[in-house]
C-alpha positions in Angstrom: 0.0 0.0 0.0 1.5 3.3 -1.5 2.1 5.8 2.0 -0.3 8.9 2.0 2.1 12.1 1.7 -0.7 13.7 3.8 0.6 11.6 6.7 3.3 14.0 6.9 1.6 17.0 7.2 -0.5 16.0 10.0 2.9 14.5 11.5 4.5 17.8 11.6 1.4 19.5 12.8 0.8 17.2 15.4 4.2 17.1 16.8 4.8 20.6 16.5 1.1 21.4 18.9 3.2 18.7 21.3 6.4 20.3 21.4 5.6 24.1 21.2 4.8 24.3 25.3 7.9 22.0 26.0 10.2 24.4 24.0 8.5 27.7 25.5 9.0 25.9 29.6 12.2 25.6 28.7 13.3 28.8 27.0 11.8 30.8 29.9 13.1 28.7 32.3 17.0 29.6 30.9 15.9 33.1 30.2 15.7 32.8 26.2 13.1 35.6 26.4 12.0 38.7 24.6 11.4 41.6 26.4 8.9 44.2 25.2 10.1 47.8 24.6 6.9 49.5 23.0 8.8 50.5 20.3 9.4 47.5 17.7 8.3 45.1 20.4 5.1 45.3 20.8 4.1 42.6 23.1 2.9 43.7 26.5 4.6 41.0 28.7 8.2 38.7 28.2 7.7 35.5 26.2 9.6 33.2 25.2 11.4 33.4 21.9 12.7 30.0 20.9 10.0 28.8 18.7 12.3 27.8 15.9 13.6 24.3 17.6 10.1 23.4 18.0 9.2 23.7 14.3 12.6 22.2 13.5 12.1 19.4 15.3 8.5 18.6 14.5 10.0 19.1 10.3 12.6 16.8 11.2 11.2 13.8 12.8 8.7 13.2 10.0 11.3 13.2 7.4 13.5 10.7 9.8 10.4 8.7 10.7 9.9 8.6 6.8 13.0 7.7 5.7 14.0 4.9 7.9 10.7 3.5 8.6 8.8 3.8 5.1 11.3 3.1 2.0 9.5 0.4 1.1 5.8 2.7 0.1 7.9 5.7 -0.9 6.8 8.5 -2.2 10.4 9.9 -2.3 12.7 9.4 -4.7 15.8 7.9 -2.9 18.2 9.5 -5.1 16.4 12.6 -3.9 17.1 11.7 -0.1 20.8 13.6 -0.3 18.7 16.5 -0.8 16.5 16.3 1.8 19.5 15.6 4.2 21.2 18.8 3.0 17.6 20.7 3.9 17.7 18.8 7.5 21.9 19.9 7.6 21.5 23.6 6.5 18.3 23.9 8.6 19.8 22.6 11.8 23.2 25.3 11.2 20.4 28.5 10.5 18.8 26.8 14.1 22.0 27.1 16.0 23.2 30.4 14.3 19.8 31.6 15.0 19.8 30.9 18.9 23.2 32.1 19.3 21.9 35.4 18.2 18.8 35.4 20.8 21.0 34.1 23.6 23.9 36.7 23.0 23.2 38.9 20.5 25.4 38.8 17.8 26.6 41.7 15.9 25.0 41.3 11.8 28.2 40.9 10.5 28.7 37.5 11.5 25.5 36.7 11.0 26.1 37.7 7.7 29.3 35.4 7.3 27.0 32.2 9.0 24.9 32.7 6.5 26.8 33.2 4.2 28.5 29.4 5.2 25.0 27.9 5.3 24.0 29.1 1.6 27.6 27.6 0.6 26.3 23.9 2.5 23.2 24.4 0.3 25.3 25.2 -2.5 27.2 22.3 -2.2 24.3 19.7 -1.6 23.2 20.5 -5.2 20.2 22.9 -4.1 21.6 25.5 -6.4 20.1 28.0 -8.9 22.0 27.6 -12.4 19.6 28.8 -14.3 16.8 31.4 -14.9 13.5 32.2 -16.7 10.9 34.5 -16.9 7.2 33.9 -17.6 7.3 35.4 -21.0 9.5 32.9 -22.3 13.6 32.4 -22.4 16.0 31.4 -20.2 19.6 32.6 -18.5 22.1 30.2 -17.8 24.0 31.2 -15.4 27.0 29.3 -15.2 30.0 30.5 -12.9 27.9 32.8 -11.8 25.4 30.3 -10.6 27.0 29.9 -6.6 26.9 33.8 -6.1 23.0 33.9 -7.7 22.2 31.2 -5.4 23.9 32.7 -2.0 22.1 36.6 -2.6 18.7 33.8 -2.9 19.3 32.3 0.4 20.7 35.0 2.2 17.7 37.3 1.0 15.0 34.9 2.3 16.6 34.2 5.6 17.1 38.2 6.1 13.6 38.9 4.9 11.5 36.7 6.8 14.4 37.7 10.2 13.3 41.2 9.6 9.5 40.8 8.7 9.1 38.7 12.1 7.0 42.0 13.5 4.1 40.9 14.7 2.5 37.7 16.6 2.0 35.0 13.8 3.2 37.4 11.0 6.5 35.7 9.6 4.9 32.1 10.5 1.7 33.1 8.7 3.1 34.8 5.8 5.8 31.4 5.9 2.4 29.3 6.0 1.2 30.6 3.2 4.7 30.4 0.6 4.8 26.8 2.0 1.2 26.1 0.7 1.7 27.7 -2.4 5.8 25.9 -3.1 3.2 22.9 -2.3 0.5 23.5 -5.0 3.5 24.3 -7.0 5.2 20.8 -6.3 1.7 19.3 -6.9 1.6 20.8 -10.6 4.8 19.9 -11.6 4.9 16.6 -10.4 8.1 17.3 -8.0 8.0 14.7 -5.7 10.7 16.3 -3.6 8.6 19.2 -3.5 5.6 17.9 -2.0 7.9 15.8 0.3 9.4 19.0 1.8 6.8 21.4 2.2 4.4 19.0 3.5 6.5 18.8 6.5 7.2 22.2 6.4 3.5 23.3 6.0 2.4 20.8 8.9 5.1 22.3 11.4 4.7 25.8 11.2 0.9 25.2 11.2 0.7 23.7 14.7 3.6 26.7 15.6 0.8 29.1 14.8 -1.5 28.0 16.8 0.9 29.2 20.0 2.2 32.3 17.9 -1.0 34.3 16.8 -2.2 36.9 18.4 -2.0 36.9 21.9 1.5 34.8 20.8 2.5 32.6 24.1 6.0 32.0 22.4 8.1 33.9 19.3 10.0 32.2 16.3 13.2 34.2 17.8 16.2 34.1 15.2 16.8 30.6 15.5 12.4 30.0 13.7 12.9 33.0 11.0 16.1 32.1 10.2 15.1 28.4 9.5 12.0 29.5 7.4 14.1 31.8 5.8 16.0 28.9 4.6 13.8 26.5 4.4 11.8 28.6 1.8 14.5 29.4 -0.1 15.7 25.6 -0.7 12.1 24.5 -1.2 11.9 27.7 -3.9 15.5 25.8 -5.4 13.6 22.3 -5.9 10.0 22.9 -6.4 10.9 24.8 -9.2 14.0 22.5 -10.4 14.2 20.4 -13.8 11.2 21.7 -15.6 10.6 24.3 -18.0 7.5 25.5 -17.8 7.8 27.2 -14.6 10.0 30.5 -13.9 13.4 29.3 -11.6 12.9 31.4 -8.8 10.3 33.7 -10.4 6.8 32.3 -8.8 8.4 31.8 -5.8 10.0 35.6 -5.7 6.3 36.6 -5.9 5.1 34.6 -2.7 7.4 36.2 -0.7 7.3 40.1 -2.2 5.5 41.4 1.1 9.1 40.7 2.8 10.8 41.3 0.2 9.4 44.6 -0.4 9.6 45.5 3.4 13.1 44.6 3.2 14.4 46.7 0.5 12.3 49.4 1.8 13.9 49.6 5.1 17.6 49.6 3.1 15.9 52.7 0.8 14.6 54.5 4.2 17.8 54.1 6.4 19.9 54.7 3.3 18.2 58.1 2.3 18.5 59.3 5.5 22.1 58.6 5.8 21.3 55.4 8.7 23.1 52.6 8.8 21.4 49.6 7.2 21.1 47.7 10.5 19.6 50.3 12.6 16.5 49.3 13.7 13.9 52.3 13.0 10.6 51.4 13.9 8.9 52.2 10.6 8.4 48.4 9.1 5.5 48.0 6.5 3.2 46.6 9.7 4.1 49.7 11.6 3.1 51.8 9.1 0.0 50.2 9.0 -0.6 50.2 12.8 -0.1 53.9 12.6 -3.4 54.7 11.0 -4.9 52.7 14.0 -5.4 49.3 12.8 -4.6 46.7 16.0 -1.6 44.3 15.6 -3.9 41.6 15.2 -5.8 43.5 12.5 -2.8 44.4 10.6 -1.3 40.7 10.3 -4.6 39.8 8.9 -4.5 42.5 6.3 -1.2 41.0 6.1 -2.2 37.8 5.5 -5.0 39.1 3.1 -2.0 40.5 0.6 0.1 37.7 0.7 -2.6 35.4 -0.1 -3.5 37.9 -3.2 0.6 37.4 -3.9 0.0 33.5 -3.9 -2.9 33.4 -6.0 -1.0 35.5 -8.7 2.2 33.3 -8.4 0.3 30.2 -9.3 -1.8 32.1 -12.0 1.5 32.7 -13.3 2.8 29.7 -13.2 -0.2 27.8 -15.5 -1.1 30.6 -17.4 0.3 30.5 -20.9 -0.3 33.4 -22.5 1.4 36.4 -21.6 -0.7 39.0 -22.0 -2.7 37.3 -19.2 1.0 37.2 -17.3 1.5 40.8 -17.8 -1.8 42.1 -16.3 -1.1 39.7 -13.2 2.4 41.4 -12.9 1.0 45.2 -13.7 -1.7 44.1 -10.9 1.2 43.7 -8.5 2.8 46.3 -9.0 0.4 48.7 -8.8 -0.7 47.2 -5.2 2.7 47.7 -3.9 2.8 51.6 -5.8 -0.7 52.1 -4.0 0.3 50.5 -0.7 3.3 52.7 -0.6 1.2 55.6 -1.4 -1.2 55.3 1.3 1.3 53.7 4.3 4.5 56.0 2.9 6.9 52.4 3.7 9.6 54.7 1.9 10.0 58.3 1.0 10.8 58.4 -2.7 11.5 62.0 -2.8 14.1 61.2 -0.2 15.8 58.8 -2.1 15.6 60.9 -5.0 17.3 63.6 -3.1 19.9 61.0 -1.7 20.4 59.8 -5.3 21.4 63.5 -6.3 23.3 65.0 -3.5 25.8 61.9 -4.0 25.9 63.2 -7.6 26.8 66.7 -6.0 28.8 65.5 -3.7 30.6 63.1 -5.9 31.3 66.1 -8.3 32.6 68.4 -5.8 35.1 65.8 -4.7 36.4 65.7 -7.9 37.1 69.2 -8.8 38.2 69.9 -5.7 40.5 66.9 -6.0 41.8 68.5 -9.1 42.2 71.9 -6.8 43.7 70.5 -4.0 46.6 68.5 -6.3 47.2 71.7 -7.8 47.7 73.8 -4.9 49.7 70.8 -2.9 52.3 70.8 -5.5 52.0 75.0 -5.9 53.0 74.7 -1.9 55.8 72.6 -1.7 57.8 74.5 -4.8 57.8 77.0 -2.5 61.4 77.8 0.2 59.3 79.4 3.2 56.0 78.4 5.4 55.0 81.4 4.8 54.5 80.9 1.0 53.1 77.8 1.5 50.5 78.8 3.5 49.7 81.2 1.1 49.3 78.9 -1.6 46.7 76.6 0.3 45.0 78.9 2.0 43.3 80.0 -1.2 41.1 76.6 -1.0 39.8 76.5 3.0 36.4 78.9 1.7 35.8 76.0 -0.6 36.4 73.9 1.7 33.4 75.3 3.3 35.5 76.1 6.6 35.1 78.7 9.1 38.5 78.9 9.8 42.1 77.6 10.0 45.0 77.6 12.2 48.8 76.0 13.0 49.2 76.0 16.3 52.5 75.4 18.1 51.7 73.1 21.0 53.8 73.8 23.5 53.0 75.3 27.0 51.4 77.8 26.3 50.2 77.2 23.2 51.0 79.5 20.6 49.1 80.3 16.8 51.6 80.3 13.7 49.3 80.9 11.0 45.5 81.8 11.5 42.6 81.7 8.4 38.9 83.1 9.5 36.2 83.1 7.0 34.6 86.6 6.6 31.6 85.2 4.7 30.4 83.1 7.3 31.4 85.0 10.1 29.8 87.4 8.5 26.4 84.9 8.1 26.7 83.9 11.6 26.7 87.8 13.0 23.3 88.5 11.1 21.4 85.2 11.9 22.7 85.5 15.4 23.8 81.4 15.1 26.0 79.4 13.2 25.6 76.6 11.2 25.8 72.8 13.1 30.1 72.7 13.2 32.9 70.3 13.3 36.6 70.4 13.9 39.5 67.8 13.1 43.1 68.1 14.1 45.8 67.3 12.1 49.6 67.1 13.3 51.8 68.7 10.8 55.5 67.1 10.2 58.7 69.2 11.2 62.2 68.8 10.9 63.1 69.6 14.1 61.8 66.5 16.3 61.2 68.7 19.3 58.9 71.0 17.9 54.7 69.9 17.8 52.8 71.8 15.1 49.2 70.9 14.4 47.0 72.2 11.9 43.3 73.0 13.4 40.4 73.4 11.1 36.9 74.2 12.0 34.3 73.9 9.5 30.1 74.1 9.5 27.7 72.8 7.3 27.3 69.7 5.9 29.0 66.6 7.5 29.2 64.8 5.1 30.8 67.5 2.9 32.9 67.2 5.7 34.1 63.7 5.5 34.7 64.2 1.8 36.8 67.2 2.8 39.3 65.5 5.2 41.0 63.1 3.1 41.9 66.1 0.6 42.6 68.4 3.7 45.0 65.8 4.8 46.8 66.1 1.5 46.7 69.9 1.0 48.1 69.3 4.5 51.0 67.5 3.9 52.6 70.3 1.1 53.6 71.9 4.9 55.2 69.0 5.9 59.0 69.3 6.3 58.9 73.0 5.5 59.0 74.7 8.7 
């Protein structure tokens, strides 16, 4: 008697409502808790946030129970099974990585490199991306540049369901819902590798939700959203594998857009406002949504709603065949996330618009002035005195945008060499009654005699980071002085 594949998603599920309040005793009872702070966490009391080993464990027991118990009335392949074991390997490393982050917190950049190493096991175990189509027909092979292609996939998905873990039952939800549609995708193409996997995928996370919705009792932590991330993204690799009629990569991109998008839109927003990519900011697409006074539980459904919407398209895309009805579905989409982004503002264009063209500026600037500054260092050391020198670079500092220079001798007490003062600004500064935000940078200027200490103060106001484009060529213009006094 052939085994029933639905065995496996009742497994998972099963094991997963079993082991969720063993795994949440336990993480409070070592402290692997989240604590609320009203600000991106939302929750109103400390829970536990070491979900992820309970849906690891209630995906990996079915596929063990499977594979040594039921060879005989498979529904595997068992050339396939050195795929699955690469899933169960590069699942287990996100796990651990994961957990070591909630336990102590590590800094992104070696999460970065850990995931890196797990897209590289993934990689390895022939889960790998070496080509790719498009639903209008033709397809890129990639060839050397399949192992990069396929690390920016797994990376990407393990990021963007980390960072779109917001809410109670969001990233399990939304990961619910990719599963079921990678399923029906399976299903179609007759992958039996795909049903195999996110059966067992579907069936844990399922019973997960039932803990995590709203009121959630327990969280995914790192160690959940970093295994769905990954998960996803190798169940993306093979349910779309070895067939031509469906898009590599494509269908499955569309599932997962609403992370995606809310990704790239906190890199645009951070980025236009000068922010470093990893600062948290407290502006994600749900709490955008929560700002116009929709309740967290409200907004994941609405959530949910969308990603559903992304689904159905995906798998309209995926068995239509003409492509006029292909490009509608894809004008469709876009024109939800333009209008989304409309309404809940995700991302300020116009700011990255404006970031986009003061770089232009900027960049510009720092290229004449490059030209400037080479041409007035070498004017400054033809010449025999300081004094000359000074002369010579002195004519750049109002370009520079500075407010005024000085060489200082630095002995006891101090004592000024050569002084520059802006008349412009000072001038700017005595009408407004208050200067511009300012910044000052020492440099220590070379002499022959060892005993002496000269440094070169400047003061400056304005734009910081005209500023920081200003002090590598300040340190050159600087250096014609060198030696001379």
């Amino acid at each position: 008697m052939r085994f029933s594949s639905f065995i496996l998603f009742v497994e998972a599920m099963v094991l997963c409502l079993f082991l969720t309040p063993l795994v949440r005793a336990i993480g409070i009872r070592f402290g692997v808790i989240d604590q609320p702070d009203q600000y991106r966490k939302l929750h109103k009391k400390p829970v536990a946030r070491c979900g992820g080993i309970s849906v690891f464990l209630s995906f990996l027991i079915p596929i063990c129970l499977f594979i040594f118990f039921v060879q005989k009335d498979s529904i595997l392949n068992p050339d396939d099974y050195y795929r699955v074991w690469i899933i169960v390997i590069g699942g287990a490393t996100s796990v651990l990585m994961g957990l070591a982050d909630d336990i102590w917190d590590l800094r992104a950049r070696w999460k970065l490199v850990f995931q890196f190493l797990i897209a590289t096991i993934a990689y390895s175990g022939d889960l790998r991306i070496d080509s790719l189509s498009n639903p209008f027909g033709g397809t890129i092979f990639l060839g050397p540049f399949g192992f990069p292609v396929t690390v920016f996939w797994f990376m990407l998905c393990m990021n963007a369901i980390n960072l779109f873990d917001g809410l109670d039952g969001l990233a399990a939800g939304i990961s619910l819902f990719v599963s079921l549609t990678l399923l029906a995708v399976s299903m179609i193409l007759r992958n039996d590798i795909g049903i195999f996997v996110s059966l067992c995928l579907s069936g844990a996370v399922l019973g997960f939700l039932v803990f995590n919705f709203n009121p959630a009792s327990i969280f995914l932590g790192d160690s959940g959203s970093m295994f769905l991330g990954f998960s996803i993204a190798a169940l993306s690799v093979i349910s779309s594998a070895k067939t031509e009629t469906v898009t590599a990569l494509f269908v499955p991109a569309i599932t997962l857009l609403l992370p995606f998008f809310d990704l790239a839109s906190a890199a645009l927003r951070r980025w236009s406002k000068y922010l470093p990519i990893t600062m948290p900011d407290g502006k994600h697409l749900h709490h955008r949504i929560m700002s116009y006074g929709f309740s967290a539980r409200r907004t994941v459904v609405i959530l949910y709603g969308a990603c559903i919407l992304l689904c159905a398209g995906a798998i309209l895309l995926l068995i239509s065949s003409r492509s006029t009805t292909n490009s509608l579905i894809l004008i469709g989409i876009a024109l939800m996330f333009i209008f989304g982004n409309q309404v809940f503002k995700v991302f300020d264009v116009t700011e990255v618009k404006e970031r986009i063209s003061h770089d232009h500026k900027l960049h510009s600037w720092s290229k004449q002035m490059a030209i400037k500054t080479a041409t007035a260092t070498t004017s400054a050391r033809m010449q025999k005195d300081f004094d000359a020198a000074w002369d010579h670079i002195s004519t750049l500092f109002p370009e520079f945008e500075l407010n005024q220079v000085s060489i200082i001798d630095q002995k006891a007490p101090p004592i000024v060499i050569k002084a520059w003062k802006s008349e412009e600004i000072s001038h700017k500064i005595h009408q407004n009654g208050k200067s511009n935000p300012s910044w000052s940078v020492k440099f220590p200027v070379k002499t022959k005699d060892p005993n002496l200490k000269y440094v070169m103060k400047v003061a400056g106001s304005g734009s910081i980071l005209r500023m920081k484009a200003a002090l590598s060529l300040l340190e050159t213009l600087k250096s014609s002085l060198d030696d001379l006094k």
